[in-house]
C-alpha positions in Angstrom: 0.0 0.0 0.0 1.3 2.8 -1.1 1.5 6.8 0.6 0.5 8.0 -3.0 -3.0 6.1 -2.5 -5.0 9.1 -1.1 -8.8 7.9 -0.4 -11.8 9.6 1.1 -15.5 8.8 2.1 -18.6 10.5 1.1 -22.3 10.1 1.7 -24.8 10.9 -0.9 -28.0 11.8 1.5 -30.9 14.1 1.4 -34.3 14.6 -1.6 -31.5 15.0 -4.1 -29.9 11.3 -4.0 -32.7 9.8 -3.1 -32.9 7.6 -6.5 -30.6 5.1 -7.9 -30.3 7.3 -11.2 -29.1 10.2 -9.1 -26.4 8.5 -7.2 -25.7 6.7 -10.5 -25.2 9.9 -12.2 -23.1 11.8 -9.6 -20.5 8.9 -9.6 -20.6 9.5 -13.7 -19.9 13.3 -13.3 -17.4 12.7 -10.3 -14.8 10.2 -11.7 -14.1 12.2 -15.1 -12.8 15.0 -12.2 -11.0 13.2 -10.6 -9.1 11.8 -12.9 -8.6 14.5 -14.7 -6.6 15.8 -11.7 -2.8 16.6 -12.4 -0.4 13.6 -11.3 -3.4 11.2 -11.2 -2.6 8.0 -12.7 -5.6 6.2 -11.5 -9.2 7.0 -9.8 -12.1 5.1 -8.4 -15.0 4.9 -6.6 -16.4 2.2 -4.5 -19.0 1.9 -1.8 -16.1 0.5 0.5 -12.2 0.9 0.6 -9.9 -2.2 1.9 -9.4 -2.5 5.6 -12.9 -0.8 5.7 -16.4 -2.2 6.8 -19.0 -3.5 4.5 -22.8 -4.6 5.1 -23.4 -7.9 3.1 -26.2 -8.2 0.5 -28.4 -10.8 0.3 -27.7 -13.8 -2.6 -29.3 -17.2 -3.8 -28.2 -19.8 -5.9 -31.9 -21.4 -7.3 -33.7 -19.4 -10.2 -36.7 -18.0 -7.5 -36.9 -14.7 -7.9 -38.0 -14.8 -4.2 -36.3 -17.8 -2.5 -37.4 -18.5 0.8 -35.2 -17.3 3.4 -33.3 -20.1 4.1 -32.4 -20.2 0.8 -30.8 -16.9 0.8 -27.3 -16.3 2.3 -25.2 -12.6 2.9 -21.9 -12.3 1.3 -20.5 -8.9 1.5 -21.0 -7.1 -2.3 -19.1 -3.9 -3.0 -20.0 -1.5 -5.7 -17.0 -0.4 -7.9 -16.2 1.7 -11.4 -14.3 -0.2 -13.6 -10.7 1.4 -12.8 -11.1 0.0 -9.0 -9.3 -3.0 -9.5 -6.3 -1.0 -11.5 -6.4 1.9 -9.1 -6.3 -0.3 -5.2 -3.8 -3.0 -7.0 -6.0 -5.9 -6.2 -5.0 -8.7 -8.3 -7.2 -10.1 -11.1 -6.5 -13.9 -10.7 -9.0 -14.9 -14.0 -11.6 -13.3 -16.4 -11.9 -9.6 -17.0 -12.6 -6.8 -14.6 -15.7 -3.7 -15.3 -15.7 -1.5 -18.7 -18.1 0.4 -20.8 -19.7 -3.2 -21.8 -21.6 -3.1 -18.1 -24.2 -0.3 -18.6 -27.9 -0.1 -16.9 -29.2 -2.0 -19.7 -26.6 -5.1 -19.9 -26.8 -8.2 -18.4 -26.1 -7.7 -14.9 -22.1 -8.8 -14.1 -20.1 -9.6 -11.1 -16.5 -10.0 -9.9 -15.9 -12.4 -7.2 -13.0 -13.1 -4.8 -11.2 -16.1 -4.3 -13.4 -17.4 -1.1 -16.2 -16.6 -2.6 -15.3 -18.9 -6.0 -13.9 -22.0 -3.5 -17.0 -22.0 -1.4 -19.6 -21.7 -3.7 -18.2 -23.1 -7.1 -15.2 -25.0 -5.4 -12.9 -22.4 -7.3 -14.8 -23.3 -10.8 -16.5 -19.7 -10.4 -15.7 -18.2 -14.1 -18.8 -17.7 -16.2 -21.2 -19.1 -13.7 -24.3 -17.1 -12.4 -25.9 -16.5 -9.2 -28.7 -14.3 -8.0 -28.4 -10.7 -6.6 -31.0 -9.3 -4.1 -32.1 -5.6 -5.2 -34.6 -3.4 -4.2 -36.1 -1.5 -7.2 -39.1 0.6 -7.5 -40.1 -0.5 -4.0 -39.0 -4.2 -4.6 -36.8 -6.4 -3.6 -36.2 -9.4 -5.8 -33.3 -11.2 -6.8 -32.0 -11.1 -10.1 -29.5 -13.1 -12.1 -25.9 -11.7 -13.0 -22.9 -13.7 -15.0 -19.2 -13.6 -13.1 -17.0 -12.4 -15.4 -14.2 -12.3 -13.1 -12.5 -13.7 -9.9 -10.0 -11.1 -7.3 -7.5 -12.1 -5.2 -8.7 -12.0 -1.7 -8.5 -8.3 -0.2 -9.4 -8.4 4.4 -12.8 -6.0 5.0 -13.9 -5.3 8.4 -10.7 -5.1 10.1 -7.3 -6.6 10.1 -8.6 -9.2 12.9 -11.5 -10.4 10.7 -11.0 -13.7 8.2 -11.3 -13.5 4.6 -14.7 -14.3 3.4 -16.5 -14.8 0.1 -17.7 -11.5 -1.2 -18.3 -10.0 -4.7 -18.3 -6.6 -7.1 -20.4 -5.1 -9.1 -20.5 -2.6 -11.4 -21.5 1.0 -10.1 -23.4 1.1 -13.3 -25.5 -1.7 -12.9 -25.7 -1.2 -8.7 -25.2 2.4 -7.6 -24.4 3.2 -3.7 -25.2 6.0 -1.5 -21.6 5.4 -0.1 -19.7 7.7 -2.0 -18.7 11.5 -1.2 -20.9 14.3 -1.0 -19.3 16.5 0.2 -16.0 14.8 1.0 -14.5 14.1 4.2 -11.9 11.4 5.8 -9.1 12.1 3.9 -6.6 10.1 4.3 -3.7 8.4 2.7 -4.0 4.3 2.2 -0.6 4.2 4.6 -3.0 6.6 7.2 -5.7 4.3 7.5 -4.1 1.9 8.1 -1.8 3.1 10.5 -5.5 4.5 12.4 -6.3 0.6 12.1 -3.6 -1.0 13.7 -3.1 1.7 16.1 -5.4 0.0 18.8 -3.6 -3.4 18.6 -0.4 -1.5 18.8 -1.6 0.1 22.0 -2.2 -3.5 23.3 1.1 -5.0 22.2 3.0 -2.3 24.1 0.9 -2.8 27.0 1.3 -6.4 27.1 4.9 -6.0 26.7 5.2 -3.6 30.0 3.1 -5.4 32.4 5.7 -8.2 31.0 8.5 -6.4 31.9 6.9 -5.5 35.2 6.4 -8.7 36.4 9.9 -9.8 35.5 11.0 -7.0 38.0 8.6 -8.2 40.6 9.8 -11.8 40.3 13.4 -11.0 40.5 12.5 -8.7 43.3 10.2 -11.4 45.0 13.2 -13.7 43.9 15.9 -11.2 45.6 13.8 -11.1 49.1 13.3 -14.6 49.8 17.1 -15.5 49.0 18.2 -12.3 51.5 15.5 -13.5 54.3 16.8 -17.4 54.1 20.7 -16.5 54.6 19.7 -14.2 57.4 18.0 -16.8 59.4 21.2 -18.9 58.6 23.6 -16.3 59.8 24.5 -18.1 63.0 24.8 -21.5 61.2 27.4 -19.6 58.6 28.9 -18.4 61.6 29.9 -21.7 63.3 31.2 -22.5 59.8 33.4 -20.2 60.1 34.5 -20.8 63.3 35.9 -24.4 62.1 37.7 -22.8 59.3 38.3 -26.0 56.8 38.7 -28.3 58.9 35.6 -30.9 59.4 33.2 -30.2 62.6 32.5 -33.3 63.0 36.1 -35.0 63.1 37.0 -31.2 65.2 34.3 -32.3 68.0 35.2 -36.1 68.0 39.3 -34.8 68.9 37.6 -32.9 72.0 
């Protein structure tokens, strides 16, 4: 990860965003910007950045449009334009990632990460289909989409949290109010992650004083109870002394 990755969060909220076109259409007019910024050599956006934390959508594997719901499982699905695999340097491992193919109107496409391909396809995931749950127009129904491609594994939630299956979409195809408006959080990728691991630094240095601190009290403890048993013995030491080398017992049996 490099310093040069800058990243920030944004929220699209109020009358204004309030329909999929609209958040569709500000993540159109926002990424020609950015990228048009001087030194920029790749931009993206996406509903959730590495490290971050991600709320899981709802998928199905049978050709219900409303499977019961213990037919339904939640895999995490992150919402990305199609320079987000160049721009974070995730790996792709097979397939192709987003471009201008994946509009509103195409058949609906995903990317999927390595845990996601082993557990549900046992790694066979390339050109298969599954079903996305959507709201739309007051819906919610699950609809069909194609993986084109499969990612190498990238941690969400935290660097304490597992890998687990999860999947990309195009922004196109599945827009998300979790982009900036107006944005805030800016930080560089080597920032955030600092902020991350800052807590479990914190513990590690704690750890490693009360460590320490018992190792004083032991050798303290240690130091006592050595100084307490030759000070009862003093008079015993004494009549050592006394005899000089030669043996007590053979000294008291000449007497």
């Amino acid at each position: 990860m490099s310093s040069d990755w800058l990243t920030g969060k944004t929220l699209l909220t109020g009358r204004r965003y309030q329909s999929w076109d609209a958040n569709r259409n500000f993540a159109r007019d926002l990424l020609p910007r950015l990228e048009a910024l001087p030194g920029v050599q790749a931009a993206a956006l996406a509903s959730a950045l590495p490290l971050g934390y991600v709320d899981g959508g709802a998928i199905s594997f049978t050709e219900d449009p409303n499977p019961p719901i213990g037919l339904r499982k939640v895999v995490t699905i992150i919402s990305v334009t199609p320079d987000y695999f160049n721009a974070v340097g995730t790996p792709l491992i097979k397939g192709r990632v987003f471009d201008h193919r994946d509009t509103p109107m195409s058949a609906r496409v995903a990317i999927v990460n390595l845990a996601f391909a082993k557990q549900f396809f046992a790694g066979d995931a390339l050109g298969k289909h599954f079903n996305i749950g959507q709201s739309r127009s007051g819906q919610f129904q699950f609809l069909p989409a194609r993986i084109v491609g499969i990612a190498e594994n990238v941690r969400h939630n935290g660097l304490m949290e597992k890998v687990q299956p999860e999947f990309y979409v195009p922004m196109d195809q599945t827009a998300s109010q979790e982009v900036n408006q107006p944005l805030f959080d800016v930080e560089t990728m080597d920032e955030r992650f600092s902020d991350l691991v800052a807590q479990r630094r914190l513990m590690m240095m704690l750890i490693a004083c009360f460590a320490m601190l018992a190792v004083v009290l032991a050798t303290v403890g240690v130091f006592g109870v050595f100084a307490y048993s030759v000070s009862q013995r003093t008079q015993e030491l004494g009549i050592i002394r006394f005899y000089g080398n030669r043996d007590p017992i053979s000294n008291c049996a000449e007497r």
